[in-house]
N, C-alpha and C positions, 0 to 999 in steps of 0.2 A: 593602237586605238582604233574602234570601228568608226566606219564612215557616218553610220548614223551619231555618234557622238561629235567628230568635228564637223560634225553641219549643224548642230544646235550647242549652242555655249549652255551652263551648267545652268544659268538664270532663266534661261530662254525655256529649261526640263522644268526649270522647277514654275515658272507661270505657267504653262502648260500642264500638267500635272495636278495644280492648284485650280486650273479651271476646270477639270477634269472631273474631279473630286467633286464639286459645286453644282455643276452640270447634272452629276450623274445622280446625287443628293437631290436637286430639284425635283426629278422626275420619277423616283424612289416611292413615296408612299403615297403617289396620288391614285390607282388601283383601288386602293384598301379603301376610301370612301365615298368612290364615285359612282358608284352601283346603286347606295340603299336610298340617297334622294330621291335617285328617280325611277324606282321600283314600284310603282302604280304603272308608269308610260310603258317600262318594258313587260309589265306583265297584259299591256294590248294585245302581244303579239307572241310572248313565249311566259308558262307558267310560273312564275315566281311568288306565289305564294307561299305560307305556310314554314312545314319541313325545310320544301327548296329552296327558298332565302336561309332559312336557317344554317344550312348545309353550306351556300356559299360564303354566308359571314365566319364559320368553323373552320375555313379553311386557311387564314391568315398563319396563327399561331402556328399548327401543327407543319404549314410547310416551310417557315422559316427554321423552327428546329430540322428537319430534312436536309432542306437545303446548307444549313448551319453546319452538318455535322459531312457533309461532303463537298464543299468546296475549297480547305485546306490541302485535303488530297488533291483537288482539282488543280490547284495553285504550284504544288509540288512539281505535279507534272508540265506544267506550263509556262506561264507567270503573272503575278498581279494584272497587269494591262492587258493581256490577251484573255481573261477571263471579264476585267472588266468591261472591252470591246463588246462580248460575248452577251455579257447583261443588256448590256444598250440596246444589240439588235434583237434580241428573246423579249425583253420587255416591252419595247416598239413593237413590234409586230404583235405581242402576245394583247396591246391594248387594242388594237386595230383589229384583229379575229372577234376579241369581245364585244365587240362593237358590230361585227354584222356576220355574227353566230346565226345560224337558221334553227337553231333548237336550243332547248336548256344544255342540253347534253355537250353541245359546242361551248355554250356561257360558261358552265362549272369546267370544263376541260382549261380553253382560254383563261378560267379565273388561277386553278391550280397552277397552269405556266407560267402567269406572271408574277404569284407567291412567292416562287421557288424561286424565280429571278430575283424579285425582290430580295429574296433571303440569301443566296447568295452577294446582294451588292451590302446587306448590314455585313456581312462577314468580310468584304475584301477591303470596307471602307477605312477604318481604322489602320490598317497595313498599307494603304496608300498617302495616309498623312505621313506615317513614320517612313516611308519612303522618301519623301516630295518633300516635308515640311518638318525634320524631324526636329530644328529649334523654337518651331510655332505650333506644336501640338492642341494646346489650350484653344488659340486662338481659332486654328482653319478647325476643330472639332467643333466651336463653338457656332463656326459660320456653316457648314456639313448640316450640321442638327437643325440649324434654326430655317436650312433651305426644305429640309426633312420634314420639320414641323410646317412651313406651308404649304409643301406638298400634299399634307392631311389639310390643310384646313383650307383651301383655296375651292376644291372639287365640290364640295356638295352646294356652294353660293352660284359657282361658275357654271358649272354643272347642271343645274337646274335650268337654267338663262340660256344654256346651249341646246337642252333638250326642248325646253318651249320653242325657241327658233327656229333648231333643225332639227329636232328630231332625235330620240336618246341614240339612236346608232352612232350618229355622227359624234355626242356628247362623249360617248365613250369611248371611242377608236380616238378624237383628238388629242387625248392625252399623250397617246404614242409621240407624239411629232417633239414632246422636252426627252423623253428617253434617246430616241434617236439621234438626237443632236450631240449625245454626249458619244457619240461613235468617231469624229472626226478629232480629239484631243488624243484619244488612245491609238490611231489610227496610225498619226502621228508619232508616239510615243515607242509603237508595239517594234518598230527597229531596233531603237537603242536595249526597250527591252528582253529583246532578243539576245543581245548581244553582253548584256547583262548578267541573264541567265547560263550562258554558258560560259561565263568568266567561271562564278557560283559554282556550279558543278567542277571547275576543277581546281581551284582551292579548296573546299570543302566537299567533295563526292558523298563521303559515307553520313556526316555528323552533321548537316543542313539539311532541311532545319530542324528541330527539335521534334518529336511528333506528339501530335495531342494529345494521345494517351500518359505521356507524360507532364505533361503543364498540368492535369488536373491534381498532379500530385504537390503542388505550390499552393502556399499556404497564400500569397497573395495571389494567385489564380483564382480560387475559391473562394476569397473575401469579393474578390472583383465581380465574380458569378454571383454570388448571392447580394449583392448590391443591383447587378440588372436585374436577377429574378425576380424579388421583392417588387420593383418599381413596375415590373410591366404584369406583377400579378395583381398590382395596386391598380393600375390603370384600365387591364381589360375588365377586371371588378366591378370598378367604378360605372366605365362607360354601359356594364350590362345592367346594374340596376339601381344606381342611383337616383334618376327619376323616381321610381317603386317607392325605394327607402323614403322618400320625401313627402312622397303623396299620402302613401300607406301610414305609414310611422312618424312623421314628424305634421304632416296634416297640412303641408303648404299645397299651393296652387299648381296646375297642369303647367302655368304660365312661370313662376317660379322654380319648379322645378328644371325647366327648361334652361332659366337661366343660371343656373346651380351648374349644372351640364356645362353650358357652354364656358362658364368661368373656370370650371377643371381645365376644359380642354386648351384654355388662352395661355393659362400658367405655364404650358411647356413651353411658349416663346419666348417670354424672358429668361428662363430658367435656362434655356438650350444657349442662350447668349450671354451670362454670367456664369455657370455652374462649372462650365469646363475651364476657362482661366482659372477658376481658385482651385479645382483641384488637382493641376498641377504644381501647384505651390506648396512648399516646403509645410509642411504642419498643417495644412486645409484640407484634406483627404478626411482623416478622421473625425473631426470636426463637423464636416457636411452628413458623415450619417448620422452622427448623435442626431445633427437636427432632424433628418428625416424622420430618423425612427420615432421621436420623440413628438415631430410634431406628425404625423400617423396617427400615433396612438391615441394622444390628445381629441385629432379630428375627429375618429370613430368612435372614443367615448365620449365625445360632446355628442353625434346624434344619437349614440345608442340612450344617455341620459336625460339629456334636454335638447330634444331635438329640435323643436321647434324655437327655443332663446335665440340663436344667430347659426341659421341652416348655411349661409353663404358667406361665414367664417370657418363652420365646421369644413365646408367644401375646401377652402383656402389650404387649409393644415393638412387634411389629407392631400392635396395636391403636391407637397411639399415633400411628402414622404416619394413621391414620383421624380426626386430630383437628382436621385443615381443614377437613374439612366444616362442624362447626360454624363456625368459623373465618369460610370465606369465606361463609356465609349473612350473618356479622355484618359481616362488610367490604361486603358488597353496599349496607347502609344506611349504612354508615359513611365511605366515600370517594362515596359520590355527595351531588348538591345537595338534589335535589329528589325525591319519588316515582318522577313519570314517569320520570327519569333511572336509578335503583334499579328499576324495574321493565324498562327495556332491559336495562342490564345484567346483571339475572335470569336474561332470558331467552335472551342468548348464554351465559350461563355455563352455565346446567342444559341447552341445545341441546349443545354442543362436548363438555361434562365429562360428560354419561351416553352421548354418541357412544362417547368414550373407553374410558369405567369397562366398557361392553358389551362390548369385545374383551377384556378381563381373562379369563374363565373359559376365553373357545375360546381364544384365547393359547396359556396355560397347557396345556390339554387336550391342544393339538396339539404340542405341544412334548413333552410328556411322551409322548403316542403316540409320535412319532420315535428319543426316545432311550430309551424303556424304563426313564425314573428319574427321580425328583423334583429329585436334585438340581440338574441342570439350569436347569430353571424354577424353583426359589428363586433362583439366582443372578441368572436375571430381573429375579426380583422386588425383590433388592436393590437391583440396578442403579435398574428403575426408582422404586423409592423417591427416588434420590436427585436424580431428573430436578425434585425439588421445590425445590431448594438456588438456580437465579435469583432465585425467587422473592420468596426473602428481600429480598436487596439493591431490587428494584421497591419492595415492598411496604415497606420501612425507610423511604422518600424519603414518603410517607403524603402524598401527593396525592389531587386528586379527579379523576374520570374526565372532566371537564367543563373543569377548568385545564389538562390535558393534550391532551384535544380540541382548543382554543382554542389551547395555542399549538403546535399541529401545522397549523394553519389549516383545522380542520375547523368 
């Protein structure tokens, strides 16, 4: 037995581990919307108009797929905690650069590094519950997402309040200081797993872990993907024009549509703290996408027809169809065996599912250029709501990605 294990008892890995996890969740998506609050203040002093905002908001999606589709590899060669150390300090520092960048050119660099971090910690998060927490997957994914979800929703109120006071520099470099913090649990951790890792390699050299290229070939692998895809094409959709769709098409207020907006965005914290316990429960999986897709669909044919009747029940319903996400982060730990095995399939699902969710907005956009009207693209959007309905029936048979490997003869 290593030294790093008889110095921490298995309880003592596994709080540690579990605060680790929370930590590193906390400090996770706050990035992604600390910028466009206060994009008047930084455009004093460096161009963010225009394009160049646009250019920095484009950069979310396409680097977490990036990131998504090399970090597994990255895990391979290393291990879970020495990559998630890795996130801590890239993301720390990469908030801190953004923050007192001397040109655009430093802001989109800095914004790109902390993306890719970002995207990296969605991929190793789920392979650190099945690690750490492998009897309470439900639960620690449910507390994971819902530190995730305020890590979105805390920056643009705080944010604002920091940059009147001091200044956006400092508004946006303070964020580093939760990323960072999450460097001293893996710190900690990265002995044991060291020591871990090279147990790993010599019971299993050749056939650990699985590699990603085969987990896409798992029928619940792909129901799991297309359950995030759906949710997070539903969501960046949303967040790009629903305003529009409301003002334009259903004729409500600047002021209402506002709060349309922010009632989508509230839904993911209940959701992120009930969705993952039921869907690791026996017969709950299937069940949860019927409702999404169903209530999706519902939502965007209520505005495409009567949009104006109850605009912030139609919001409600489509919000609902956004409730895979949690969903399939909890299924990630929950249909596989092992870590390793949870951390491939992370990593094709968050590669395929933000390739996906990315073509939502220009979809939409261009579709709507074409025809000169919303209604159009909701009926899209109905449609593809309901591209989530296989789903079910995969995900009902509640197999693991590993029994389905094996008897496909992979």
């Amino acid at each position: 037995m290593s030294e790093g294990r008889r110095a921490l008892s298995p309880r003592t890995l596994t709080v540690i581990g579990v605060a680790g996890v929370l930590v590193l969740a906390l400090g996770g998506r706050s990035g992604v919307a600390a910028l466009s609050p206060i994009a008047d203040q930084v455009e004093l002093d460096l161009p963010l108009d225009g394009i160049w905002l646009a250019l920095v908001g484009a950069v979310p999606p396409i680097a977490y797929a990036v990131a998504a589709w090399l970090t597994p590899r990255l895990v391979r060669k290393t291990n879970l905690e020495m990559v998630a150390l890795g996130v801590a300090a890239v993301t720390g520092a990469a908030h801190i650069f953004r923050g007192y960048a001397p040109n655009y050119l430093g802001l989109f660099v800095g914004t790109v590094v902390l993306m890719l971090g970002v995207g990296v910690l969605n991929v190793i998060l789920p392979g650190l519950v099945k690690l750490y927490a492998p009897a309470r997957i439900g639960l620690l994914t449910s507390l994971y997402s819902t530190m995730m979800a305020i890590s979105t929703a805390v920056p643009p109120a705080v944010g604002l309040l920091l940059a009147n006071e001091f200044g956006w520099r400092l508004s946006l470099a303070s964020w580093g200081v939760v990323s960072l913090l999450a460097i001293a649990p893996y710190a900690v951790l990265l002995p044991v797993a060291m020591s871990r890792s090279a147990e790993e390699k010599l019971v299993a050299p050749v056939d650990a872990p699985q590699g990603s290229v085969r987990v896409g070939r798992s029928a619940s692998a792909r129901a799991i993907m297309l359950a995030f895809a759906v949710s997070g094409f539903t969501a960046y959709t949303v967040f790009a024009v629903l305003p529009k769709i409301l003002t334009d098409h259903a004729g409500v207020s600047v002021e209402l549509a506002a709060i349309a907006l922010t009632t989508f965005s509230i839904m993911g914290m209940p959701m992120s703290l009930v969705i993952p316990n039921l869907a690791v429960r026996p017969g709950w999986s299937g069940r949860l996408v019927v409702l999404a897709a169903t209530s999706g669909a519902i939502g965007f044919l209520g505005l495409a027809f009567t949009p104006g009747f109850a605009p912030l029940l139609w919001t409600v319903l489509i919000a609902l169809n956004t409730l895979t996400f949690s969903m399939s982060l909890a299924l990630i730990g929950a249909r596989t065996a092992t870590h390793q095995m949870a951390t491939e399939l992370s990593g094709y699902v968050n590669t395929v599912g933000y390739l996906i969710a990315a073509i939502g907005p220009v979809m939409v956009g261009a579709i709507h250029e074409i025809t000169d009207s919303w209604f159009v693209p909701l009926i899209v959007l109905a449609i593809f709501a309901t591209v989530l309905l296989p789903a079910a029936a995969v995900l009902a048979k509640e197999r693991t990605i590993e029994d389905e490997l094996r008897d496909a003869g992979f």
